[in-house]
N, C-alpha and C positions, 0 to 999 in steps of 0.2 A: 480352706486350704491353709496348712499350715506355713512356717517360715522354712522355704526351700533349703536343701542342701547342697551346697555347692560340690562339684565335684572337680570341674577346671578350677586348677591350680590359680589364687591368686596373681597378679600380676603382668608383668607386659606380653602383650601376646606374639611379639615378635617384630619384625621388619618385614614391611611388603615389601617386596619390586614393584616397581611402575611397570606397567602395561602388560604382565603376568595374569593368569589367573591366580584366585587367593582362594580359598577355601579353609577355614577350621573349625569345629565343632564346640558349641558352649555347651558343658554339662550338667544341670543338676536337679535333682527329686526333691518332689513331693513326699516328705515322708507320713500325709496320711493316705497315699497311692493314688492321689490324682495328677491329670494332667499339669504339668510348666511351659511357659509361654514366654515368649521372650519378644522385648521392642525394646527401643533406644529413648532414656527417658534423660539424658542429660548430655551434652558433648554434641563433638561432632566425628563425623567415620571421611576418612577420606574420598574423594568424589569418585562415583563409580563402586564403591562399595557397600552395603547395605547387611542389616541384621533382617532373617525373616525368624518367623514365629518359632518355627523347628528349634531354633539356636543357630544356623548354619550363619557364620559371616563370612559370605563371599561378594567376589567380583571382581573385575581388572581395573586397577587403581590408575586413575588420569590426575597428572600434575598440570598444575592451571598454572601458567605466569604470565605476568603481565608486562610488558615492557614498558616504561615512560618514555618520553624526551626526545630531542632531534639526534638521529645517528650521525657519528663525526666520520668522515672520508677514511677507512682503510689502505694501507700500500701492499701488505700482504695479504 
């Protein structure tokens, strides 16, 4: 196989919403006409979202936080 051709435009692939579904498409060939295969080989993907082999990165993005510390009394 040679060095793929990318087809998805460089750069940021957008803004998810949290707890959306996300869906968008990686493109690019083989220009000696075999198959491309796609995994996540550096980084990380938001939780709840994942790359599969096709290209497809989807899933509905869950934000994680964490709270510390003692809560202080509210009046309102």
């Amino acid at each position: 196989m040679a060095q793929p051709v990318w087809i998805t435009p460089a750069g940021s692939l957008g803004t998810i919403p949290e707890g959306l579904f996300f869906q968008t498409p990686l493109l690019a060939e083989d220009p000696d006409g075999g198959q491309v295969f796609f995994r996540l080989v550096a980084g990380t993907l938001p939780a709840g979202i994942q790359v599969a082999e096709n290209g497809l990165i989807q899933g509905v993005p869950k934000a994680i936080v964490s709270v510390e510390g003692v809560p202080l009394p509210v009046l309102q």
